[in-house]
N, C-alpha and C positions, 0 to 999 in steps of 0.2 A: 440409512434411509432419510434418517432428518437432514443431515450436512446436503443430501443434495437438492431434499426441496428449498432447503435457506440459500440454496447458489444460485437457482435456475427459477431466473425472471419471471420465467411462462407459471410456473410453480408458485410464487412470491403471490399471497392476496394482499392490498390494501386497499385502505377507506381513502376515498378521494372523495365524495358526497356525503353529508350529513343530513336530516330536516327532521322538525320536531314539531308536535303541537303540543304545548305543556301548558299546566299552573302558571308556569313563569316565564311564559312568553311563546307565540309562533315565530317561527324560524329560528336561525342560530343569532342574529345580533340580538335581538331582545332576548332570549333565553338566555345566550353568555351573559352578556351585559346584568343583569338582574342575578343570578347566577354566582358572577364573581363577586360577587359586590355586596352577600350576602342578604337578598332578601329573602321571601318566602312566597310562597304560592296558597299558605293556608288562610283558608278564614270560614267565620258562618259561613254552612250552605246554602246557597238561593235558590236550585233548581226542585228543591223538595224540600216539603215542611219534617222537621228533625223532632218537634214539641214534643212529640209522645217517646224519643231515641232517648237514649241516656249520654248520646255523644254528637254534638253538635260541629264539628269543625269538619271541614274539609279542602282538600286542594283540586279545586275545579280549573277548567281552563275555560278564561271569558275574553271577551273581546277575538273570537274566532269566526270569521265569517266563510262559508263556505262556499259562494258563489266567486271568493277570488280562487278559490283552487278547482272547481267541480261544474261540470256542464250545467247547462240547465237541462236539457235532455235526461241526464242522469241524477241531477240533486236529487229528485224526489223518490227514487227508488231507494237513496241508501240510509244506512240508519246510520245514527251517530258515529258507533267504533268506526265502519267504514268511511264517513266524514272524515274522521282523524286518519287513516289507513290513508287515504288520497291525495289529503292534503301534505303529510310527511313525505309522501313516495314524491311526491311532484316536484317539493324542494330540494330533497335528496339531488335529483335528478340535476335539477338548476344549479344545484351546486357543483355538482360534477361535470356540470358542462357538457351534461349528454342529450342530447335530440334521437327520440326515438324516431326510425326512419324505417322503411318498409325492407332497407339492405339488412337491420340491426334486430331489429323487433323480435324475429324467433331467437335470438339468444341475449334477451334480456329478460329476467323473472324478477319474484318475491318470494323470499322465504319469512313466514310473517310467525312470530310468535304472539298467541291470546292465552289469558289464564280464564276466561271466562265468557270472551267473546261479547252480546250485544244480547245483558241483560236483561233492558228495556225491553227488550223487541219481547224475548223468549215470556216475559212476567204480562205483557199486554196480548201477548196470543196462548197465552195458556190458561187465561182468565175468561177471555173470549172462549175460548173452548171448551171449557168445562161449563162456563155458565150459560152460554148460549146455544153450543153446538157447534160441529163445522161449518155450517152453511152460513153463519154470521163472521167466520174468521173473516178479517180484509186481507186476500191473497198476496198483497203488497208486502206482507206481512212474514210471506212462509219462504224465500229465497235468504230474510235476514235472520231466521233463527240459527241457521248451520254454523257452524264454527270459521269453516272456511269464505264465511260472502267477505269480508274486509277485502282479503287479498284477491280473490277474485273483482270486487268490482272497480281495486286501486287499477288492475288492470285493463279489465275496459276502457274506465278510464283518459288511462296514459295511453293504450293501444301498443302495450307490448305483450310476447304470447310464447315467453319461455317455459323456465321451469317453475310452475307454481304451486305454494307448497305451503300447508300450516301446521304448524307443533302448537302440540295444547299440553304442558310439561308444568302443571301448575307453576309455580312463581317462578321458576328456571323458565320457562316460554320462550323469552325473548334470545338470551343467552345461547339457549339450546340450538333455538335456530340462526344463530348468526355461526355458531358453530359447524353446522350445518350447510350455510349456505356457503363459506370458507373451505368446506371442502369439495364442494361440488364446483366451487371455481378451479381449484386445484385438478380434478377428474377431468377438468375439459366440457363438462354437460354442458356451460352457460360461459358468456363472457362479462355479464353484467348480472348483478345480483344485490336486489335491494334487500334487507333481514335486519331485524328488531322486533319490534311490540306492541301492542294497540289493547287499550281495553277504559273502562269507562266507568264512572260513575254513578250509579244508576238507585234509586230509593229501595230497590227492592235485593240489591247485591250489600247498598249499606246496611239495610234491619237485619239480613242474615248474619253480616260480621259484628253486630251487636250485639243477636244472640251467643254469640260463639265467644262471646267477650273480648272480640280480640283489639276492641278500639280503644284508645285512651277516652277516660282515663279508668284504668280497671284496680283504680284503689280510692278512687273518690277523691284524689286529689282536683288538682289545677290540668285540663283538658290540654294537652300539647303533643312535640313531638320531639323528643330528645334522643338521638341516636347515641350510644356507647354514655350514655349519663347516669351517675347515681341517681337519680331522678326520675327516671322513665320510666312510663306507665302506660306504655299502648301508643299505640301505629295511628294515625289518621288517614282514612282512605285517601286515595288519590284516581287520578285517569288522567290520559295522552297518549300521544305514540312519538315512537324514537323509531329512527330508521337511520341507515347507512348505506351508502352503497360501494358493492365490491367489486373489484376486479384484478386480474395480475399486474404485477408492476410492470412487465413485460407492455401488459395494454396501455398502463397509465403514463409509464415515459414515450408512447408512440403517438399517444395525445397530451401530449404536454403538457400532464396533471401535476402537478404536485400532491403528492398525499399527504394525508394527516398523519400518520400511521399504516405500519403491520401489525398483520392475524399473525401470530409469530404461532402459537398452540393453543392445546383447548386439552380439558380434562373432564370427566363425566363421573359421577359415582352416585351410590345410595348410602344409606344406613337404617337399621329398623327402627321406625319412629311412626306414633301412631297418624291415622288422616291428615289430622285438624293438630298436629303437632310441631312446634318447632324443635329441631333437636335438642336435645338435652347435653348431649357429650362431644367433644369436635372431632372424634378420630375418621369421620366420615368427609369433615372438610379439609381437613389435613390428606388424605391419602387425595384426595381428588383434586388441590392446588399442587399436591408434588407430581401429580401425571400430567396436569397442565406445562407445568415445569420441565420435564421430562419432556415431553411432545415438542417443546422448543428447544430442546437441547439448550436448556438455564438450569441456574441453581438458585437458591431463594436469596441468596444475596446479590443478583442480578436485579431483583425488582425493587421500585424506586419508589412508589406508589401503587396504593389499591383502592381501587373503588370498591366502597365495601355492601351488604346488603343491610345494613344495622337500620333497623327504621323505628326503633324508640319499646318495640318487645322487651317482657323481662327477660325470659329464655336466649330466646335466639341472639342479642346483643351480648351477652352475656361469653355463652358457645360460640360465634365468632370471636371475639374477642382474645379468648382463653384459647383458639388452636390457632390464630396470627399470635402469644407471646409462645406458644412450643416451636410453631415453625421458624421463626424466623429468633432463636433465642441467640442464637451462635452467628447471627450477621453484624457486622456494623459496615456504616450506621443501618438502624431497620428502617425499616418504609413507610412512608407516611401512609397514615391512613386517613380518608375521608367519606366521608356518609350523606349525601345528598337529599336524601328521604325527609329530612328535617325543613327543607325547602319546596320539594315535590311531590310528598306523600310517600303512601305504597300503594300502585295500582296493580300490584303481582305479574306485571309484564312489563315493571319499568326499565329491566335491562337494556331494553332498546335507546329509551332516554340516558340511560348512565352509561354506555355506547358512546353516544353524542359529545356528552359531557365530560368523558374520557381523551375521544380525538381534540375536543377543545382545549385540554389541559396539554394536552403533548405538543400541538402547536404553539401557543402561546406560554409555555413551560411555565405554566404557573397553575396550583392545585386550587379549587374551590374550595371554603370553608364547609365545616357541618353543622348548617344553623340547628338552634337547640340545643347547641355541647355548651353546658357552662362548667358543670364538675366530669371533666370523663373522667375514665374508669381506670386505675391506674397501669402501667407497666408498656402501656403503645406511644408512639407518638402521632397525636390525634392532629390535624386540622382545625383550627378556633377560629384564623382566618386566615383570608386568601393567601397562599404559599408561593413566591417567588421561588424557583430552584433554582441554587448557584448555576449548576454546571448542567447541560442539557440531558435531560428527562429521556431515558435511554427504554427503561422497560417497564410497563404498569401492568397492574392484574384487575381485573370485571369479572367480582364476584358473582355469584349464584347460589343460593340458598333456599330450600324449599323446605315447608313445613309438608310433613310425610319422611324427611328425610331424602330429596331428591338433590346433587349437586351439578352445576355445571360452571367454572371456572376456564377464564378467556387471557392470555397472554398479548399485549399489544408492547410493538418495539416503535421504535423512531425512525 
């Protein structure tokens, strides 16, 4: 079954479009650019006072203006996530080289992963409502609570009216759904298919992950973000979206695309781990990178690089970690690993952005470093700074790690 979807073009997804609103930059030249070059996206947060927080840092995205991507007819209806849902879909697009046209439109879609959707909105009409009552909600208000408005109103929009579609798969979101949309190119349902992540910032999504302790620094240390570091002490929030847009290679060589990459496989799993938990033990991310593996017809010495999920956790950096030295203990050479979180936060849907930042590494065959790695952790070979690859960057892995124990693990070829 695999050898002949790897044969048949029609069958073949690739990324030909990327767009991003990030920390560290909108679009892809200032995201790579900033990106490779090791900067960071973190700092004090300005759009809400942190004084009474025990954790002050964050990876916002500024200098975003949404009137170059979004109507005026429509600015004012959408809420922020959706802001960022529109403007990544549009560049996407632009990069791809696609004009939505009245011939194309019913078979172009979004499949949009959110871990939380549009905070804001849901914390300022739930306040409204309870304090005031309904009759004081501002209606403008109740289209943005739903999960699904992003993708919906990227569409509007853009004016296309495929298949549209949102995974809410806590921190796996984004992944799940590019997984997702990957096969539904495959199926035939759509020809064009944007999928990634969106999700935001917001004061009242930060105080919750404060109480939950899950931000640096949760040992009173020095407030940062170290992915895979002896040092690491909690995640700093983050927000943006990352999109991609797919289609068969079949379509992409008949419009004289170049792609970035192929959806080579995908792999999905669980393990029991509580809510608000990151796993503890990796046999859960090991069986779910070996069916990714498997679904491509690879074997773990095929992959060259992974984008990893490590965002500065004790736990969870820890159990990545420790199931990349089982799996891949019998490879040489093993794969580089690098950890982007240290640059862009963790928005729990930033698969979408490590998506991006994935096609970018495979074109330009060179890895992004994982700012914040000063001691990593021993036995991988970590990323410290940007990675030149000798010989051309054949097969990467875009992890997926979710506290609850949720996995979802993405294969991309050249």
């Amino acid at each position: 079954m695999h050898e002949n979807r790897h044969r048949d073009p029609a069958r073949r997804v690739v990324v030909t479009g990327i767009g991003m609103v990030t920390p560290l930059g909108v679009g892809k030249e200032e995201f790579a650019a900033n990106l490779f070059s090791g900067k960071t996206g973190i700092a004090p947060v300005r759009s809400f006072d942190t004084t009474s927080f025990s954790s002050h840092l964050g990876a916002e995205v500024t200098d975003f203006h949404p009137r170059d991507f979004v109507s005026v007819k429509n600015l004012r209806r959408m809420d922020k996530t959706s802001l960022f849902t529109a403007a990544a879909a549009r560049l996407a697009l632009q990069d791809a080289g696609l004009e939505i046209t009245p011939d194309n439109r019913d078979r172009v879609g979004i499949v949009l992963g959110t871990a939380f959707g549009a905070t804001d909105v849901t914390a300022q009409f739930s306040g409204t409502l309870l304090t005031q009552g309904p009759a004081s909600v501002n209606p403008i208000l109740v289209p943005n609570i739903v999960m699904n408005a992003p993708a919906g109103h990227a569409s509007i929009e853009l004016g296309f009216r495929g298949v549209n579609t949102t995974v809410t798969h806590f921190a796996v979101s984004a992944e799940t759904a590019i997984a997702y949309a990957a096969a539904e190119i495959r199926r035939g349902t759509a020809d064009y298919l944007l999928a990634g992540g969106a999700d935001i910032l917001s004061k009242f999504y930060y105080e919750s992950l404060t109480k939950f302790r899950a931000l640096s620094p949760q040992n009173g240390e020095e407030e940062s973000c170290r992915p895979f570091d002896e040092r690491r002490n909690g995640t700093i929030a983050g927000e943006g979206s990352g999109l991609v847009l797919l289609e068969s290679l079949q379509s992409a060589l008949a419009r004289g695309r170049a792609p970035y990459c192929e959806v080579k496989g995908a792999g999905m799993g669980s393990s029991p781990t509580p809510p608000t938990a990151w796993p503890a033990e990796p046999s859960g991310i090991k069986k779910t990178l070996q069916r990714a593996l498997d679904n491509a017809s690879l074997s773990a010495g095929d992959i060259q690089a992974i984008f990893a999920v490590a965002n500065g956790d004790k736990i969870l950096d820890a159990t990545e970690a420790r199931a990349y030295e089982d799996l891949f203990a019998g490879t040489s050479p093993a794969p580089w690993i690098t950890a982007v979180k240290g640059a862009t936060g963790e928005s729990f849907s930033s698969g979408g952005i490590r998506a991006c930042a994935l096609a970018l590494a495979m074109e330009k065959n060179s890895l992004p470093p994982s700012a914040g790695l000063a001691t990593p952790l021993s036995g991988l070979s970590f990323v410290q700074e940007r990675k030149e690859i000798d010989v051309a960057m054949t097969h990467a892995a875009l992890a997926g790690i979710s506290f609850g124990g949720t996995y979802c693990y993405l294969i991309f070829g050249r």
